[in-house]
Each structure stands twice: as structure tokens, then as C-alpha cells.
C-alpha positions as CSV (number, residue, x, y, z in Angstrom):
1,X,-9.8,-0.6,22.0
2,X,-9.9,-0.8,17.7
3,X,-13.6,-0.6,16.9
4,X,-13.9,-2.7,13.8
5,X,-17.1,-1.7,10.9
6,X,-18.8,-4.6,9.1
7,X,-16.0,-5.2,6.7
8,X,-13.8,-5.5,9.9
9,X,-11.6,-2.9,9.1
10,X,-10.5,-0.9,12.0
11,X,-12.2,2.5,12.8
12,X,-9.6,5.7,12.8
13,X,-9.7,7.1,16.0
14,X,-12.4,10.2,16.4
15,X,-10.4,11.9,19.1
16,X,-6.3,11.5,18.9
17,X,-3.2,12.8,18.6
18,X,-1.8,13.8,15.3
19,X,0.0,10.8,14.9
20,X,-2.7,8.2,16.0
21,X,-5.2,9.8,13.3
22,X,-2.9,9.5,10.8
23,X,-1.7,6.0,11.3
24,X,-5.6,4.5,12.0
25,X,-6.3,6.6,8.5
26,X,-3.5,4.6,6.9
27,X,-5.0,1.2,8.9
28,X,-8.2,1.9,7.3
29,X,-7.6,2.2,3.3
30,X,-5.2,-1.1,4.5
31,X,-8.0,-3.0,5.5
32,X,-10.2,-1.5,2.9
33,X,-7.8,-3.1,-0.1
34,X,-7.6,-6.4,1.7
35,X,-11.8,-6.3,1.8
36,X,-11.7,-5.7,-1.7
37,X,-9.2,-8.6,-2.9
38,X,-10.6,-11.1,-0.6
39,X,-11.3,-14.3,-1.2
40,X,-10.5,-14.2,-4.7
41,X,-8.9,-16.9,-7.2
42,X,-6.4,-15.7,-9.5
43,X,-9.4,-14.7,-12.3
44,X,-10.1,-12.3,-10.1
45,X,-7.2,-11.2,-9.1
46,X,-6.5,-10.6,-13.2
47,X,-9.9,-9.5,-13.9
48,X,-10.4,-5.6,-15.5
49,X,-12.5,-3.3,-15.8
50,X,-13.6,-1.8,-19.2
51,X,-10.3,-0.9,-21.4
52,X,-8.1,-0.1,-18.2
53,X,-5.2,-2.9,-17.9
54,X,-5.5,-2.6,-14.1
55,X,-6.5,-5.8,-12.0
56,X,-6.8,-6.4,-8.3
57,X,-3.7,-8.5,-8.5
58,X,-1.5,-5.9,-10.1
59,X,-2.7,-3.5,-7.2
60,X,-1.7,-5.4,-4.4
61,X,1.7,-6.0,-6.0
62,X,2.1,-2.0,-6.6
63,X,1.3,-1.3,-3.0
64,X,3.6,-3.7,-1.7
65,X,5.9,-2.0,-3.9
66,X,4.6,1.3,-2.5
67,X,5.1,0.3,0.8
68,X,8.4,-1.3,0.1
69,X,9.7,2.2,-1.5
70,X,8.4,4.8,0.8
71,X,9.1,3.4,4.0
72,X,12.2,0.8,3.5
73,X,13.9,2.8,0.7
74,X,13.1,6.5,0.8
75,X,12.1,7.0,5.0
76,X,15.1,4.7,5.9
77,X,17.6,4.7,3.3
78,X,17.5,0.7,3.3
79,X,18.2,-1.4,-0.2
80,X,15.4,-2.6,-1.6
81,X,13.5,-5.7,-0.6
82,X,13.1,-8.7,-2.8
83,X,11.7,-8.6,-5.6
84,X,12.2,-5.3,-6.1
85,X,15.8,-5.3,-6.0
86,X,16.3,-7.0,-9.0
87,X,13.7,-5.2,-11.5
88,X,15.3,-3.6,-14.3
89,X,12.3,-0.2,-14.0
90,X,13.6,0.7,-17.4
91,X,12.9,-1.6,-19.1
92,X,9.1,-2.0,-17.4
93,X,8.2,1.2,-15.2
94,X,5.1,-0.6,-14.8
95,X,6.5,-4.0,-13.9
96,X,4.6,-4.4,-10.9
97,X,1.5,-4.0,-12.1
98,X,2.5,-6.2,-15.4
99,X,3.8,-8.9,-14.0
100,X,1.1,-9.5,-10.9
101,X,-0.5,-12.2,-13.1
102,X,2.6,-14.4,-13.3
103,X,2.1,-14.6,-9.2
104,X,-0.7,-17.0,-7.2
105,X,-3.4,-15.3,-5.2
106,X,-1.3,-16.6,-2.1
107,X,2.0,-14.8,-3.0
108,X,0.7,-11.6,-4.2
109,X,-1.3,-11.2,-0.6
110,X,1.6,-12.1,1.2
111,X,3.9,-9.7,-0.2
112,X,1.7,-7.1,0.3
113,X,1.4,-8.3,4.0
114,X,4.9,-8.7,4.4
115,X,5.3,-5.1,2.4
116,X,3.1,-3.8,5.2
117,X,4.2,-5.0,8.1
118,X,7.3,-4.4,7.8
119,X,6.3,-0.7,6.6
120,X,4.5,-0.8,10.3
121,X,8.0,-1.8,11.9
122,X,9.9,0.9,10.0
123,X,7.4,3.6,10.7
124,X,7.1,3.0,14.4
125,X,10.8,3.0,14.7
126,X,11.3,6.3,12.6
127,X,8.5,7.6,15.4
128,X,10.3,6.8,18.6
129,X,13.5,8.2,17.3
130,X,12.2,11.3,16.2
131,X,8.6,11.7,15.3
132,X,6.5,13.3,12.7
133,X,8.6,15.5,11.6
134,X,11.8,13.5,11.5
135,X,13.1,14.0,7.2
136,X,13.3,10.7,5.2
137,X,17.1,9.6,5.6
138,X,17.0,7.9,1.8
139,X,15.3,10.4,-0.3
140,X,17.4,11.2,-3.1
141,X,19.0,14.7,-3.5
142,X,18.4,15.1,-7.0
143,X,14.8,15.0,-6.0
144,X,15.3,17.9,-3.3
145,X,14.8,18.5,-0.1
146,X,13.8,15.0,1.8
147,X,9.9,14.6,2.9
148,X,8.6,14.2,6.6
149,X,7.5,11.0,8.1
150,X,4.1,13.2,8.0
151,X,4.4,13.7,4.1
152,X,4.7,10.2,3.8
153,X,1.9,9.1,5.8
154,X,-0.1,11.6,4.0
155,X,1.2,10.0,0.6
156,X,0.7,6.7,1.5
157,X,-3.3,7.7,2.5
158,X,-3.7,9.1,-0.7
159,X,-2.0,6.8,-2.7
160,X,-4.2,3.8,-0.8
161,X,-7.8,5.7,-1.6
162,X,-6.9,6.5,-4.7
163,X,-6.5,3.2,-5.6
164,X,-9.0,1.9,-3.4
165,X,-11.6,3.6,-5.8
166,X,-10.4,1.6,-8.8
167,X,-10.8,-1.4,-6.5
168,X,-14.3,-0.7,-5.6
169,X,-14.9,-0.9,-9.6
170,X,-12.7,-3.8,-10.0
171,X,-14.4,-5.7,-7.2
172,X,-17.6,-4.8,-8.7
173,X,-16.9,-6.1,-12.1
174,X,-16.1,-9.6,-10.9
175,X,-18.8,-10.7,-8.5
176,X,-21.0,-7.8,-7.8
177,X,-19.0,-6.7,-4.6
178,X,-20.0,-3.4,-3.7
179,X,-19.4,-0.9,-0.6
180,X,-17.6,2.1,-0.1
């Protein structure tokens, strides 16, 4: 059974297989950007922090578009989910994070759900088929040699906590939310 802290996100598993650990780590900094974007209007989904043009709202669309990428696109070799099929990046590498305030609260929390579960979907298929170690069938060649399902997980950790930080100061700045 999950064990859940007070934010009820769940607990990574103290004793597991490589696997588990690295999926309850990826659960956790999940959980821990949904605490941190909870029950905010769309002010605080836009709000920022200091000179930094990040908001809350920009985040959530960037992960989804992190998840989207990673495990649709580059683990799978799939096209692009909507919206991101139709961005033109050149014109706005940034566009997910620029154009989060044109979205409702709603929308940008359900993209980022859908995002992940179908990231959840992807990754647990990738694993019965092959595991860990199993190389991303859509990573481009021009990039080189094609990352792990391990390498991803790993990325996707990272890229969650790092972010995760800038939401503890985001979440901070608009109501006085703190917590790790």
C-alpha cells in the first residue's frame, strides 16, 4: 500500500526494485507540482516572482509538454499530441510557457493530467515489453545514440524538481504557501 505525507503525495518506496524507486520518485515531484498549483485562480496561475517571466501556469503547460515529448514522441516514436502538434517552435521555443495565460486554470491542469497519464500508459507498456533498459524508439539520430527508458525516468525526475523549486517560490509569492 502507497503511504501518502500530509500534502498527500505518495511516499517512494524505501525498499524496491530499481524500477519501483524510480517510478514512486517520479509519482512524488508529480504530486508535489499538483500541491503547488492547487486550488489556484488564474492570478495565480500567472503570478511571478521577482523579474523571472515564469508562472505556475506556464509550468504545468511545459510539463505536460515535457511529458508529451519524452514519453509519446521520443520513448515511442508517436506524433505529437495536441496542442503540440501544431506549434510553430521557431517562431516561440518558449511557446508553452508564453502562451499558458491564454488557457483557464481547468485546461492547463487537465492537460497536464492528461500529459501524465498517458505518460503512465506509455511507460508501463515500454516496461513489459522490454524494461529499463529498452532505447527510446523515436529519438532522433541527429541527436545520437537513443536514451534508455532509465535515462528518461531519470530526466523526467530532474526536470520535475528542478522546476518544483521555482514552484516552491512561485507558490510562496502568491499566498504565503510554503513546504518543501
Amino acid at each position: 500500500m502507497t503511504q501518502l505525507d500530509q500534502q498527500g503525495r505518495p511516499e517512494p518506496p524505501f525498499a524496491a526494485d530499481e524500477t519501483a524507486t524510480l517510478l514512486g520518485f517520479l509519482d512524488y515531484q508529480r504530486a508535489t507540482l499538483a500541491w503547488k498549483c492547487a486550488g489556484l485562480d488564474a492570478a495565480g496561475l500567472s503570478a511571478t516572482a521577482g523579474v523571472s517571466s515564469m508562472t505556475l501556469g506556464g509550468m504545468l503547460k511545459h510539463l505536460a509538454f515535457v511529458e508529451d515529448i519524452w514519453c509519446s514522441v521520443r520513448l515511442r516514436g508517436r506524433a505529437p499530441h495536441p496542442p503540440w502538434d501544431t506549434v510553430d517552435w521557431d517562431a516561440d521555443p518558449d511557446w508553452d510557457w508564453h502562451s499558458a495565460a491564454e488557457d483557464t486554470p481547468e485546461r492547463l491542469h487537465a492537460l497536464w493530467q492528461d500529459a501524465v497519464a498517458r505518460s503512465r500508459s506509455l511507460v508501463a507498456e515500454f516496461l513489459a515489453a522490454g524494461g529499463l533498459d529498452g532505447l527510446a524508439a523515436g529519438y532522433p539520430a541527429s541527436r545520437g545514440a537513443p536514451p534508455s527508458l532509465r535515462w528518461i525516468l531519470f530526466h523526467l525526475i530532474e526536470e520535475y524538481a528542478r522546476h518544483n523549486g521555482h514552484a516552491d517560490l512561485l507558490r510562496e509569492s502568491v499566498d504565503g504557501l510554503t513546504g518543501e
